[in-house]
N, C-alpha and C positions, 0 to 999 in steps of 0.2 A: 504494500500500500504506500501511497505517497505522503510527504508530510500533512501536518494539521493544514486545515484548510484556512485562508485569507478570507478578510471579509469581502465585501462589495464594494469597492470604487463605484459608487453612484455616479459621479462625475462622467468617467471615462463609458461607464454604461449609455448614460443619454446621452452624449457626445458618441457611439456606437450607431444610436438609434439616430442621429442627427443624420451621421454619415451614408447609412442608409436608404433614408430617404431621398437625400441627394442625388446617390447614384440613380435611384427610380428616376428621377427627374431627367436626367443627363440620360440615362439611357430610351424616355419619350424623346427627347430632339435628336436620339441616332435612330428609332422607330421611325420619324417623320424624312428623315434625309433618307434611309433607305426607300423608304414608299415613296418621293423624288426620284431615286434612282432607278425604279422598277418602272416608273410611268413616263419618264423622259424616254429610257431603254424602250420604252415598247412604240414609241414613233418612229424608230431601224424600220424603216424596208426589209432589211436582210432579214432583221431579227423576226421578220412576221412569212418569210419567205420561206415555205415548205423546201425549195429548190437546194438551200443551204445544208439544209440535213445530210444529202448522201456527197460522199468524194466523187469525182468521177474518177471512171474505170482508168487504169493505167493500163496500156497495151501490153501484150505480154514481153513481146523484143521490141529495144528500139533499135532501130537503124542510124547510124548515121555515118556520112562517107569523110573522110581523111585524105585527099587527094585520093590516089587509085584505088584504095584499102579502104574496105567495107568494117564498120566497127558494130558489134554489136554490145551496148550498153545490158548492164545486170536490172529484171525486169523490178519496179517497186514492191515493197510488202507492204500489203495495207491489211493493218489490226482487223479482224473481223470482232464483234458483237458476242455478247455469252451464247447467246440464242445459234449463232454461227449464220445469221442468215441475212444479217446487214450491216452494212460499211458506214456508221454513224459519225459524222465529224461532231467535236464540241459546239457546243453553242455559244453565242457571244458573252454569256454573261449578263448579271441584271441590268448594268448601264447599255445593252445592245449595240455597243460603238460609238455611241454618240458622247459627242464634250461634256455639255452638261449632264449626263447621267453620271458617267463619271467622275465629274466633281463632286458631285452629289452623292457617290459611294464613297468617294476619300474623305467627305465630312464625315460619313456615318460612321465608318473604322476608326476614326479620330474620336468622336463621340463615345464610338464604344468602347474604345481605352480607356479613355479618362472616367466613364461611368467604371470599367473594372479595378481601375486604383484607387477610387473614392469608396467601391464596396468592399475592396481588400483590406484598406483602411477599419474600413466599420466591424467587418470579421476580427484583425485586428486589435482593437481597441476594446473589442466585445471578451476576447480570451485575457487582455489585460487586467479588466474591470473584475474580473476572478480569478485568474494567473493562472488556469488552468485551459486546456483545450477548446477551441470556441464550437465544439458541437456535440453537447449534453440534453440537448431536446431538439422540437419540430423546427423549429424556430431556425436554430440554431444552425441545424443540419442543413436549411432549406435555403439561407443566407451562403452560406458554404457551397450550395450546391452547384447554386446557378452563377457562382462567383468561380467555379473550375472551370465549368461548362463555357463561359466567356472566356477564358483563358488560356485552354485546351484549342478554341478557335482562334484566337490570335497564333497562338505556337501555329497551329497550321498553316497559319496565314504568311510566315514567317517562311515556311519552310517551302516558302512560295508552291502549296497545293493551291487546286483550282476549288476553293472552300468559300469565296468571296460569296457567291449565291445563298449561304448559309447564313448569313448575315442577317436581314426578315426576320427568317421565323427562331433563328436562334433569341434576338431581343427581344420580339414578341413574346415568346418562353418563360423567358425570364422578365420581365416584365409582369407574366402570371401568378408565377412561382413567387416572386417579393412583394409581388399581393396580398395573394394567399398567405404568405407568410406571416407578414407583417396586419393584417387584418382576424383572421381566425387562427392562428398558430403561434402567436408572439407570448413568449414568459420574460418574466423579467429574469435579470439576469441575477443568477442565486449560485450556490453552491452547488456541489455534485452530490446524488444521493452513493451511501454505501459501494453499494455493487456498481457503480461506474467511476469509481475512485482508483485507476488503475492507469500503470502506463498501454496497458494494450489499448487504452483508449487513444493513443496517439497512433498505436499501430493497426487495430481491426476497422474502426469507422475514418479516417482518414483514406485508408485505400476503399471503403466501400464506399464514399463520397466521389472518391477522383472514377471507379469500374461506373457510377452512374452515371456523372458526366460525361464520359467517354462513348458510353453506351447510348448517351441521348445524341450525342453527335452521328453515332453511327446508325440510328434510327430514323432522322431527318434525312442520311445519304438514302437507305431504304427507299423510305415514301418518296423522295427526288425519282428512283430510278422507276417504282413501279407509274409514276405520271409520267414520266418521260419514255418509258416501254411503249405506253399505251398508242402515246404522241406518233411516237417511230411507226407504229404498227400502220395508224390511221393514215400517215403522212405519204409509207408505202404503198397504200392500196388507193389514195387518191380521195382521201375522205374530207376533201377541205369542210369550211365553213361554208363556202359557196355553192358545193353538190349537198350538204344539208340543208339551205336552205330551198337549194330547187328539187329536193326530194318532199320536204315539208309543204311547198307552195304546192304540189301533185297532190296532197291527200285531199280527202275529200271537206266539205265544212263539220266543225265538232259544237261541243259547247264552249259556253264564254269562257270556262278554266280550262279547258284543254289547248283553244286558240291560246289565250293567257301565257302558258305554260310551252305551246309552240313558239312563242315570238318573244320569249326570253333565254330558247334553246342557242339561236343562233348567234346573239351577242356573246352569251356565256361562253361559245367555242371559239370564236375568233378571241376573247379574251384569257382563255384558256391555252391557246396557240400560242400565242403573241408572248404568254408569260413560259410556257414548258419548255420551248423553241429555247430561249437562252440558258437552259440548262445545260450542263456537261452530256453526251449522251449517255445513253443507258448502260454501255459495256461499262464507260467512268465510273457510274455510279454503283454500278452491280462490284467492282472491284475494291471501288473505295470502301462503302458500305463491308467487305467481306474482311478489306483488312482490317481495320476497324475493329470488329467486332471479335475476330482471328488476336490479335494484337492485346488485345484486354481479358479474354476469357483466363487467360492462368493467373493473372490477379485477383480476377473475382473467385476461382479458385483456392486461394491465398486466403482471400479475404473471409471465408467459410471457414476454414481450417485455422484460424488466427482466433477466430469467435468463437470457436468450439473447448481451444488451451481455452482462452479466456473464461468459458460456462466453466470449467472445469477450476480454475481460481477461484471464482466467483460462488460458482453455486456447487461445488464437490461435484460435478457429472455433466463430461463435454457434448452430449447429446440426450434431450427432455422430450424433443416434438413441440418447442414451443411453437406457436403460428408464426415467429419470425424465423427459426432457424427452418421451418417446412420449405417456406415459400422461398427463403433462399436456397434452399438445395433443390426445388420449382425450378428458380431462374435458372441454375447451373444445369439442369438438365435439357430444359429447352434451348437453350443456346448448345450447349453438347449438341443438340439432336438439329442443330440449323449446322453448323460446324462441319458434321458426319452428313449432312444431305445434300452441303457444298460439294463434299465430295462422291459422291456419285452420282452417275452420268444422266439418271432421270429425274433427278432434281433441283434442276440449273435456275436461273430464271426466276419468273414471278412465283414458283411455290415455297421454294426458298426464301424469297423477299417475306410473304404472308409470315414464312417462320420466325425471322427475324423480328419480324414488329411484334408479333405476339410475344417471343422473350420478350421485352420489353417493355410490354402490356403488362407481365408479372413482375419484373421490377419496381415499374409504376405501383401497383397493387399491394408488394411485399412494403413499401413505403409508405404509402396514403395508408392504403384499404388496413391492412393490417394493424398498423397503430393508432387508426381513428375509431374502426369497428370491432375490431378483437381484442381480449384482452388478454395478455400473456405477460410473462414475464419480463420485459422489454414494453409493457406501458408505461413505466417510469419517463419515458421519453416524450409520453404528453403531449398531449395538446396547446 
């Protein structure tokens, strides 16, 4: 056990929650620049142009003459698709080529830095104001979370991956998450009870904060790939917005909610184009999405078996069936079973993708659902 416990820094606590809410704030004006930079990006031409989607074909030899000597150049390789059945170029991106979009992405990454050091701060200040680890409740943990999850994006951002489209919904995210947080899940900030008075508290729930955030990154590449599959699919068979609305104008007359519901189909697809088009294509994302998720599974691994020594500190017996340790040996098997279905041959693709998001529907689940509706041993973490 660690030593006696420190009182509360009240101070550095509301100067915590100060910090905070600031971020929320700083993180609405990179929510607003990014939605600039989606809607400038979608006035591209290119970006709205079905045509951009496939490479054209490389011929198989080329020819070309050297005075009397015929030279034959080595034919290109071009990447095929997980699917293997199409030649997907990238997409432009949220800003679609244009200037202003673009400026209007580089405010929003600047935005969202400065919203990550101001919540990092507040996480920070939050572990100061008890001297001990800033995530001993929902609260806590939830601060924490979406403070990796911004972070984990930057590093990518860094490592110049094509993760800039993640941008959106990654703020948006977070933006819910320090709602939620800070609305229905805030405790003040107090002591640690007994049983979480331990250093494995720096080492179990730090790594199963960072396998979350890492795991919500690689679930946003997911849903990215299964709309952009979809995109590819429609794009190759010629399914514009154009042939649905002159398959629509063919039908016959319906009622006022069926008309209704026809004449807001064809805006929603041209707006649905217009935004999936500047996605990476789907081989990107079926890839990114895999390493991802490939790349963090033996920490959350780790993170299981770190919790288990831990029950066994704690409560004399490293496995109870409480509803937190079920649902996390849940996640580690469903992800196991996404992992094992990567790898073989008829499980490429969107059934794969479904598996994906559901692990991660149980992550969700083992976090909300579990310590808001269940009661186990691990309610100490409260509301």
């Amino acid at each position: 056990m660690l030593a006696a416990a420190a009182e509360t820094n009240q101070s550095l606590a509301e100067t915590s929650n100060v910090l905070i809410y600031s971020a929320m704030a700083v993180y609405t004006l990179a929510f607003l620049a990014h939605i600039a930079e989606w809607t400038f990006g979608s006035r591209s031409r290119v970006g709205r142009t079905a045509a951009a989607l496939t490479r054209p074909a490389a011929p198989a030899v080329t020819v070309r003459s050297q005075g009397s000597t015929a030279v034959l150049d080595k034919p290109q390789v071009v990447t095929r698709s997980a699917a293997g059945t199409r030649d997907a170029a990238d997409g432009e991106g949220a800003a679609g080529g244009t200037e202003k979009g673009d400026l209007y992405g580089r405010i929003a990454i600047s935005l969202t830095l400065l919203g990550f050091l101001i919540a990092a701060a507040g996480v920070a200040t939050r572990a100061l104001s008890v001297q001990r680890a800033p995530w001993g409740n929902m609260y806590e943990f939830s601060i924490t979370f979406s403070t990796v999850a911004v972070g984990a994006y930057l590093v990518f951002l860094l490592t110049r991956m094509n993760v800039r489209w993640i941008g959106l919904p990654l703020v948006t995210t977070v933006l819910l998450d320090l709602g939620v947080a800070t609305k229905w899940l805030y405790t003040d900030s107090d002591q640690l009870v007994p049983a979480l008075d331990s250093y494995w508290l720096w080492i179990h729930v730090s790594t199963a904060i960072f396998c979350g955030a890492v795991f919500y990154v690689g679930g946003v590449g997911t849903l990215g790939y299964l709309l952009r599959d979809r995109y590819e699919v429609r794009a190759e068979l010629g399914e514009t917005a154009d042939v649905l609305k002159a398959h629509l104008a063919s039908l016959p007359p319906a009622n006022g909610f069926v008309t209704a519901v026809r004449k807001v189909r064809v805006p929603f697809r041209r707006f649905m184009d217009s935004t999936v088009s500047r996605l990476p294509s789907a081989a990107s994302l079926d890839k990114f999405s895999y390493r991802i998720n490939a790349g963090v599974f033996p920490l959350w691994t780790f993170t299981i078996v770190a919790g288990a020594i831990w029950a066994g500190d704690a409560w004399g017996r490293f496995w109870g069936w409480d509803p937190k340790e079920v649902w996390s040996f849940v996640t580690w098997i469903v992800y196991a079973c996404y992992l094992h279905a990567r790898a073989t041959a008829g499980w490429k693709g969107r059934k794969a993708a479904y598996l994906a998001l559901f692990a991660f529907a149980t992550w969700l689940w083992n976090y909300y659902g579990v310590n808001i509706f269940i009661t186990g041993k691990h309610s100490y973490a409260g509301v």
